[in-house]
C-alpha positions in Angstrom: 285.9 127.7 -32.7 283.5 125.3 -31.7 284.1 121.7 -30.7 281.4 119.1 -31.7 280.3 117.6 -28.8 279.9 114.1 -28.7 276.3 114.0 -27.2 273.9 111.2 -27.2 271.1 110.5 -29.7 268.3 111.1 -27.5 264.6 110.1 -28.8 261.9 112.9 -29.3 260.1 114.6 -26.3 256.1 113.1 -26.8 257.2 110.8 -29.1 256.4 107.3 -27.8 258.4 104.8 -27.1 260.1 102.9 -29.7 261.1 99.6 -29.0 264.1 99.2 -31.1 265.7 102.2 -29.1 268.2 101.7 -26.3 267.1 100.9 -22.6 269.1 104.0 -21.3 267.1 106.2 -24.1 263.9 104.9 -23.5 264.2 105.3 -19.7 264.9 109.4 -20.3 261.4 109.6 -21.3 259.8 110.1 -17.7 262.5 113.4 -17.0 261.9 115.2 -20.1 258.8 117.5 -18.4 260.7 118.6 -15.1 261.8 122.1 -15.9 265.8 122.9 -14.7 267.1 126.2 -14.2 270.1 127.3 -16.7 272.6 130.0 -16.2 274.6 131.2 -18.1 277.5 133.1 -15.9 279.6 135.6 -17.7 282.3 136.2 -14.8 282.6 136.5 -11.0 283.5 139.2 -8.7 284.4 139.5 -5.1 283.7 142.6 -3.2 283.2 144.1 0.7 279.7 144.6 1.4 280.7 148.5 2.0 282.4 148.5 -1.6 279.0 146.8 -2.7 277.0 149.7 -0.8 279.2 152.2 -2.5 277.7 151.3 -5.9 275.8 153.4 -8.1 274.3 153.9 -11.3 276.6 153.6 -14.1 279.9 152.0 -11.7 281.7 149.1 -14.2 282.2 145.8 -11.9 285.2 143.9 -12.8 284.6 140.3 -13.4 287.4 137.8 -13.6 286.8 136.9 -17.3 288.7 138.4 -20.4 286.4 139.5 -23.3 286.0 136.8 -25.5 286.4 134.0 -22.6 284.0 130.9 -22.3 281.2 131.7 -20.1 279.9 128.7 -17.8 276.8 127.5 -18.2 275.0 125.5 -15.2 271.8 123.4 -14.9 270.4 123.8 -11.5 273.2 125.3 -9.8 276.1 122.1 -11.4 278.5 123.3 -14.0 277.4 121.5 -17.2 279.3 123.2 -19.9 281.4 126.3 -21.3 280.3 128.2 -24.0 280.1 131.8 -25.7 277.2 134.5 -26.1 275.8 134.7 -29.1 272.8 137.5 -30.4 269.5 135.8 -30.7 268.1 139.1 -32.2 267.8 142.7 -31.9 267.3 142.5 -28.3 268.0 138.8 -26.9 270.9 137.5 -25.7 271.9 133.7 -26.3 274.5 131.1 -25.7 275.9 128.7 -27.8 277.6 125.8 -25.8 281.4 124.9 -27.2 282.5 122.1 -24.8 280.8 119.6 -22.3 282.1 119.4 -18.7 282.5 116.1 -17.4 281.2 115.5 -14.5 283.6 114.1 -11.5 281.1 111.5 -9.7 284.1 110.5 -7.5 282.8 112.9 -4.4 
């Protein structure tokens, strides 16, 4: 079910700069040590704050997604790709990303 992605050859975190690689690689080099923020967001739900109040232990929340629907997955708070949730382990969680958003840079 997965799509390859066409993603760019990037060079190796640490690993120097090599001068045959591309300008546009080489430049990547100074962001690869600031630390993002991903999410992964399985579905969305919108409620009154007195249904929200009403809530206990063990009440299901409806999301808007159907089981087995891409989940998004953001970087710092932008949509970045889709993708599906796969089991790490015995007790992790993991996703696996399926298809790149492209970004609209016209706003």
């Amino acid at each position: 079910m997965a799509d390859e992605m066409d993603l760019p050859e990037l060079p190796e975190p640490g690993g120097g700069t090599d001068p045959a690689a591309p300008r546009g690689a080489r430049d990547l080099e100074a962001v690869y040590d600031i630390p993002v923020t991903v999410s992964a967001v399985l579905g969305k739900a919108t409620m009154q704050v007195s249904q929200l109040l009403k809530l206990g232990r063990g009440a299901v929340v409806e999301l808007d997604r159907k089981l087995g629907e891409a989940i998004d997955i953001y970087v710092n708070n932008r949509l970045v790709a889709r993708g599906e949730v796969v089991m790490v382990d015995d007790s992790r969680l993991g996703v696996t990303m399926t298809e790149i958003v492209k970004a609209d840079r016209s706003g």
